[in-house]
DONU-249857 format. One record per residue (C-alpha): residue number from 1; z, x negated, y negated. Coordinates in pm, 1 decimal. Example, Ala and Ser with C-alpha at 12.3 -4.5 7.8 and 13.67 -1.06 7.14 Angstrom:
 pos       pz       px       py
   1    780.0  -1230.0    450.0
   2    714.0  -1367.0    106.0
***
This chain:
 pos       pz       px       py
   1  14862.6 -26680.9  -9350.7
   2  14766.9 -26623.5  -8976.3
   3  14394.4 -26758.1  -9041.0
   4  14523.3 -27077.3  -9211.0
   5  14750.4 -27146.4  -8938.8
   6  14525.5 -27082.7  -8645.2
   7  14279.9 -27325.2  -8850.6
   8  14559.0 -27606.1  -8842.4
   9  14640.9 -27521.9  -8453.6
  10  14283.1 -27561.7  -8330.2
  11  14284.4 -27884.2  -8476.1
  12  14536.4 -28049.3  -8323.5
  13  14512.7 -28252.8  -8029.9
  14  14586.0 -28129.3  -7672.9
  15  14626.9 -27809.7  -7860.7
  16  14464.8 -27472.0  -7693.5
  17  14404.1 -27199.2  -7944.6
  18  14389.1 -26886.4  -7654.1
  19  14381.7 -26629.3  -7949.8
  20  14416.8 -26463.0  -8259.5
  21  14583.0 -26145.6  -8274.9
  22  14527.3 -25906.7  -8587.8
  23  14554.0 -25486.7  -8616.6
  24  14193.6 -25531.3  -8842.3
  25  13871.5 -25555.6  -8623.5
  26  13718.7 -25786.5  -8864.9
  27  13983.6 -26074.4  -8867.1
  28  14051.4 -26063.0  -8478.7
  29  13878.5 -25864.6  -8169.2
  30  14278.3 -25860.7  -8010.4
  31  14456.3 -25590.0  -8230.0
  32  14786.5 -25636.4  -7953.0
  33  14971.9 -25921.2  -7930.6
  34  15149.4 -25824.2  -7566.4
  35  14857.1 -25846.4  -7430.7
  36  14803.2 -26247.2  -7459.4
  37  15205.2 -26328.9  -7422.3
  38  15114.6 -26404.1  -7045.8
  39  14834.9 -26665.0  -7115.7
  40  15053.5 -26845.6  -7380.3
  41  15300.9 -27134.7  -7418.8
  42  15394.5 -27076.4  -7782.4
  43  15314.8 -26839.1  -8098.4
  44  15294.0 -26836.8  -8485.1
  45  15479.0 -26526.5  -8620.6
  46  15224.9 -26463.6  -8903.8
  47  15302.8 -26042.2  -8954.3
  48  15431.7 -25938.5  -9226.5
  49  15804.6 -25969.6  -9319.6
  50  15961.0 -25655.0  -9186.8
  51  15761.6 -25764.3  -8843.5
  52  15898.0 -26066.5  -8792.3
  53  16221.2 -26005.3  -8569.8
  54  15998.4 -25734.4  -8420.6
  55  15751.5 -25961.9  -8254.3
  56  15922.3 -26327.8  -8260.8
  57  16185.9 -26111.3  -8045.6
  58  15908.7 -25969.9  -7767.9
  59  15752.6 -26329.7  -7769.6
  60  16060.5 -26471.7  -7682.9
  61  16179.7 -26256.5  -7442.3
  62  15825.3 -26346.2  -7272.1
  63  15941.6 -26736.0  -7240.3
  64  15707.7 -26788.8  -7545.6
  65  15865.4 -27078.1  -7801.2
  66  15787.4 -26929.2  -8143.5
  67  15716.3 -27070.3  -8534.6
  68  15785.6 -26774.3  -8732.1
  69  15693.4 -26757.3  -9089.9
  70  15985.1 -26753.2  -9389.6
  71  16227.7 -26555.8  -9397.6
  72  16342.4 -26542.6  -9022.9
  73  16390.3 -26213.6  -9052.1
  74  16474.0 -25899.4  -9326.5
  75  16863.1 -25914.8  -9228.1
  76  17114.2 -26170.0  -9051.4
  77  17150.6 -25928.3  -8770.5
  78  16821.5 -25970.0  -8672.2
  79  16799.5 -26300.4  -8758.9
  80  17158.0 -26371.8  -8542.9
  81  16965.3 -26208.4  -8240.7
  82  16679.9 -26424.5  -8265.6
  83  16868.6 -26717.8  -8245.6
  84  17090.3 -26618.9  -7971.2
  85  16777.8 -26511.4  -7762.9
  86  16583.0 -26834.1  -7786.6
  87  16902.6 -27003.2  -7738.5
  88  16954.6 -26796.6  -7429.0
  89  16621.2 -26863.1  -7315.6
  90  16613.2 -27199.5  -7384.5
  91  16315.3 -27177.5  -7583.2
  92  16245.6 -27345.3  -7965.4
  93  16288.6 -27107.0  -8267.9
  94  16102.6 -27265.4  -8596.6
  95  16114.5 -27116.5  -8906.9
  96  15799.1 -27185.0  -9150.0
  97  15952.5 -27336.9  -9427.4
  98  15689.9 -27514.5  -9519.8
  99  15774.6 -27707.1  -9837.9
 100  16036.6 -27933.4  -9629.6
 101  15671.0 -28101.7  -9516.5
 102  15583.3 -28135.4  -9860.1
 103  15477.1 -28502.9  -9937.3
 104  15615.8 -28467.3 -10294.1
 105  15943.1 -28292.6 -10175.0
 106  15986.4 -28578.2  -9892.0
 107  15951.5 -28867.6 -10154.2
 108  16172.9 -28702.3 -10373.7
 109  16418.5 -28640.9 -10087.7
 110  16423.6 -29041.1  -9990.8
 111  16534.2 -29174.2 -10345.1
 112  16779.9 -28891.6 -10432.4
 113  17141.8 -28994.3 -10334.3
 114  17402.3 -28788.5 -10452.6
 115  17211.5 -28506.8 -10650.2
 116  17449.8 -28280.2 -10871.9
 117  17147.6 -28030.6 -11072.1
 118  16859.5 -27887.0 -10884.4
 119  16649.4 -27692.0 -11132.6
 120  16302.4 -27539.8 -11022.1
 121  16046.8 -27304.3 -11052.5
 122  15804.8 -27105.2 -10862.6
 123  15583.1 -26903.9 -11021.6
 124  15288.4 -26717.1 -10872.7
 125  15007.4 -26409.4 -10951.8
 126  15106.6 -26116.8 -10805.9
 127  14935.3 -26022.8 -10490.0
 128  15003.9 -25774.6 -10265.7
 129  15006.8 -25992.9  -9923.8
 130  15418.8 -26056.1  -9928.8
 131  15481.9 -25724.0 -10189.1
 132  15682.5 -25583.0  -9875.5
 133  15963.9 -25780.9  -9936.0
 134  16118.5 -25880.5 -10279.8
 135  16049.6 -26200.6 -10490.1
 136  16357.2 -26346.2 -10379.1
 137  16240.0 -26334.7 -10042.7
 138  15916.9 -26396.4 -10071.6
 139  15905.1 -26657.3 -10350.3
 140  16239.8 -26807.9 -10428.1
 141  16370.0 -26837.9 -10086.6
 142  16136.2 -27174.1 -10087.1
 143  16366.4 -27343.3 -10304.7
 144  16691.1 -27221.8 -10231.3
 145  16633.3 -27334.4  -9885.7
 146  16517.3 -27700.6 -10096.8
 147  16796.8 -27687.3 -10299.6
 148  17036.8 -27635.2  -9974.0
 149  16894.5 -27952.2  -9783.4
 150  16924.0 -28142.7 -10090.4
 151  17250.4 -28105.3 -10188.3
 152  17419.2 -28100.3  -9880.5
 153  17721.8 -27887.2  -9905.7
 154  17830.2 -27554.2  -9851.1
 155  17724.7 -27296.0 -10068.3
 156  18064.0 -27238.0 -10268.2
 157  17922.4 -26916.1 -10541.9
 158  17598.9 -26769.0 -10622.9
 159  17501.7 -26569.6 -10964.4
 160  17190.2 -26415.6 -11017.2
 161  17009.4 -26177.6 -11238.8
 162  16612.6 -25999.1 -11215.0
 163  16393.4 -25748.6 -11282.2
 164  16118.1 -25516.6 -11187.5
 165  15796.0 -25514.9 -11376.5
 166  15477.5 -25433.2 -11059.5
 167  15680.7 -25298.3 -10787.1
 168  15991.5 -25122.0 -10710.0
 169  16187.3 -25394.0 -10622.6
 170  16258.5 -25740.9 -10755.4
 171  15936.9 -25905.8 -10904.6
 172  16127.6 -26170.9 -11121.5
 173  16476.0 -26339.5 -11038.7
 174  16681.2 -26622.8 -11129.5
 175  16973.3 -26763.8 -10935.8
 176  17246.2 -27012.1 -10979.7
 177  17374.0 -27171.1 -10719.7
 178  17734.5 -27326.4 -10700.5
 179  17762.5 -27595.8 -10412.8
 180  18099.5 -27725.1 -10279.9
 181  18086.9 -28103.1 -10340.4
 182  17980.9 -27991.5 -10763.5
 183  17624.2 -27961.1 -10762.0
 184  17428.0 -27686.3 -10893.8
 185  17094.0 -27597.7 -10880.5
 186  16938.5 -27292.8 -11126.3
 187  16640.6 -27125.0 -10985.1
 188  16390.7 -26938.6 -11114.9
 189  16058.3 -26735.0 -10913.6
 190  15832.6 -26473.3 -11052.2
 191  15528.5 -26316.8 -10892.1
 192  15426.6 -26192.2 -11225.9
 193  15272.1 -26478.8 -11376.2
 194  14968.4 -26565.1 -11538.7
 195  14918.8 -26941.2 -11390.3
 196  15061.4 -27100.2 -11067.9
 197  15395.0 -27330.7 -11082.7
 198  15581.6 -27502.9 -10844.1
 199  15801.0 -27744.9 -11030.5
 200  16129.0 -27902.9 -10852.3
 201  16346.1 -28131.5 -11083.6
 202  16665.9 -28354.5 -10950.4
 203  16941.1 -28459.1 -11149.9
 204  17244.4 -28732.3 -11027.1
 205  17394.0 -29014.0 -11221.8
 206  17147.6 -29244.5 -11375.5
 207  16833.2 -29095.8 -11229.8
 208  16646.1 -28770.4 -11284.6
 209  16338.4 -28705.0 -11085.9
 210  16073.9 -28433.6 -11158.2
 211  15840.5 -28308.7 -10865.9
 212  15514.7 -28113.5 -10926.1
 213  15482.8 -27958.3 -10553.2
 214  15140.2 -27832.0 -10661.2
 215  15014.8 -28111.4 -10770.3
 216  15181.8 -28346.0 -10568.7
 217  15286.6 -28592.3 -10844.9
 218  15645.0 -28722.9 -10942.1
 219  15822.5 -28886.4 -11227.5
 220  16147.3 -29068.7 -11214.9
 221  16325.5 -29172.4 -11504.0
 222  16632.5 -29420.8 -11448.8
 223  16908.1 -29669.7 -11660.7
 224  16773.8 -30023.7 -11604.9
 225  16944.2 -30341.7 -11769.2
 226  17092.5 -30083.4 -12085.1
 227  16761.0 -29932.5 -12134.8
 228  16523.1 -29615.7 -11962.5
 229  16287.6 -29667.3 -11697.6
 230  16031.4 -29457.4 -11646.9
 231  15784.1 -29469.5 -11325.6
 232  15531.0 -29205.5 -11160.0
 233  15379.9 -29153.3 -10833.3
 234  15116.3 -28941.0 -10684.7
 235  15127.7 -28809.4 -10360.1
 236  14848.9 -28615.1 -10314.0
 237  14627.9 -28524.9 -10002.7
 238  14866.1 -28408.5  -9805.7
 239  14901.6 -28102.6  -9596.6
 240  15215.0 -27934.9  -9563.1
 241  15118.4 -27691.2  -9298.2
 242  14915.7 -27917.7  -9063.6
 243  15238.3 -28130.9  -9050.0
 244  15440.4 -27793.3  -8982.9
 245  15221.7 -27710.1  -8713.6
 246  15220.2 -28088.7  -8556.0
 247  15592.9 -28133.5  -8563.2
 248  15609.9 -27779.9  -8399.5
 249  15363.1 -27894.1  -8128.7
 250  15573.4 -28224.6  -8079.2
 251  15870.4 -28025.6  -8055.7
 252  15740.5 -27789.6  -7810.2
 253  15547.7 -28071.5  -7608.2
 254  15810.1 -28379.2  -7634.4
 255  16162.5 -28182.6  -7757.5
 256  16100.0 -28377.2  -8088.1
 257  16379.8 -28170.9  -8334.5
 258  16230.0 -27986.4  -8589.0
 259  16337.7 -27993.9  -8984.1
 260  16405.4 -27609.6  -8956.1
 261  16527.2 -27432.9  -8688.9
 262  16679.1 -27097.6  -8650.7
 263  17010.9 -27181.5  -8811.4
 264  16838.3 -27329.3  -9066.2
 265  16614.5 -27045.6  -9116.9
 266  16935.4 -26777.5  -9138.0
 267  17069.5 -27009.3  -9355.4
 268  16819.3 -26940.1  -9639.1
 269  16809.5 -26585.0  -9536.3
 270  17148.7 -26547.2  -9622.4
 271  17144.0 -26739.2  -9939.6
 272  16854.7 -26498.8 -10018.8
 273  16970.2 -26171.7  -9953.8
 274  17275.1 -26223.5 -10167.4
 275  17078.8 -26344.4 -10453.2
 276  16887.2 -25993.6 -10405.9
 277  17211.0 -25811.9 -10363.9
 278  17366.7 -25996.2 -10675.3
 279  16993.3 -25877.8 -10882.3
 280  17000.5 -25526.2 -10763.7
 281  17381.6 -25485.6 -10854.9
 282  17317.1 -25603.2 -11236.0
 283  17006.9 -25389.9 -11226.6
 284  17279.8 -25070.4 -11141.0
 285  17455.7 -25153.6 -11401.6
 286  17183.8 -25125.1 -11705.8
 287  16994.9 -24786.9 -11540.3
***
């Protein structure tokens, strides 16, 4: 991901790209990060996973304002101490959640009121770049943290059930999500697939919207005068992570808030490591 956000970065206007930071020779030519956290205002947390508290932490205790990739972190301890260190430091804590800047998502978003069943799917090939941490983290934590902004409640209970087919943790899961003010959302993620999905569909009373985040296209059908209404749109074009990477700028530059802060970001984390904890304890029970 680091190449794809340093490409958005050196785009941007009154934007400095001092450098890119990699272990491999032949991606960067600085292998440490410490040594540029002198020459820099701000960061992108593109390591792997079980990295991220790691080096958001040493960027932050540098005065550095950070965007770190999703999840936060691989725990809420480390995520906790993230927080209270940029909060400490007065310095901005993003969390790359990138499908919040999805054009699709946003439309969807604006016309949903009072949504009461979320249902999506995420489905991916398996590759090995995110294979350190389980689907759920890697995958589904996309739309639980969705689901979450959309519904706008409290998580009340969470079920979930998966199973291991490439690696030796999680490679397919589905959750269901209980929300205090009576919606639900079911989700589903696999990194096993043969084909690419990233369907998100909203239900509430008298409208049900269905969001192709791939593809960028929705499809709302609605009661009108006794009968069905049916309209699509197409939203295509956009770019999800240069508008991450601007809004981070503004917030950085001009205090602008951000869609997804730290809280935000342990938020999802949390949803997500129960859904894994939920997975591996009905995966106990059939061995």
């Amino acid at each position: 991901m680091g190449r794809y956000h340093a490409d958005k970065f050196a785009r941007l206007p009154g934007v400095e790209l001092v450098a890119v930071v990699d272990p491999d020779p032949a991606r960067a030519t600085i292998s440490d990060f410490r040594t540029v956290l002198d020459r820099i205002d701000a960061a992108v947390v593109a390591v792997p996973t079980d990295r991220h508290h790691e080096v958001a932490r040493a960027c932050l205790e540098k005065g550095v304002h950070v965007l770190v990739e999703k999840p936060i972190a691989t725990t809420i301890e480390e995520a906790d101490a993230l927080i209270a260190l940029a909060r400490e430091k007065g310095l901005l804590l993003q969390v790359g959640h990138v499908e919040r800047y999805n054009k699709a998502f946003q439309a969807l978003t604006a016309r949903m009121d009072r949504p009461m069943f979320i249902e999506a799917e995420r489905l991916a090939e398996f590759k090995q770049r995110g294979a350190e941490v389980n689907v759920v983290l890697d995958l589904m934590i996309h739309d639980l943290d969705l689901a979450v902004a959309l519904a706008r409640s409290e998580v009340q209970a969470v079920s979930a059930c998966g199973f291991r087919v490439l690696t030796r943790d999680i490679d397919i899961a589905n959750a269901r999500i209980e929300f205090a003010n009576g919606c639900v959302a079911d989700l589903s993620a696999s990194r096993v697939s043969q084909t690419v999905v990233r369907k998100f569909r909203v239900f509430e009373p008298g409208l049900y919207a269905s969001a192709d985040l791939q593809a960028g296209s929705l499809r709302y059908v609605r009661q009108s005068d006794g009968g069905i209404e049916q309209a699509e749109e197409r939203h295509e074009g956009g770019d999800a992570l240069a508008a991450q990477a601007e809004s981070f700028v503004l917030a950085v530059s001009r205090k602008h808030p951000v869609q997804v802060d730290g809280a935000e970001g342990r938020r999802a984390l949390k949803l997500a490591l129960d859904v894994g904890r939920l997975v591996r304890e009905r995966l106990r029970h059939f061995e």
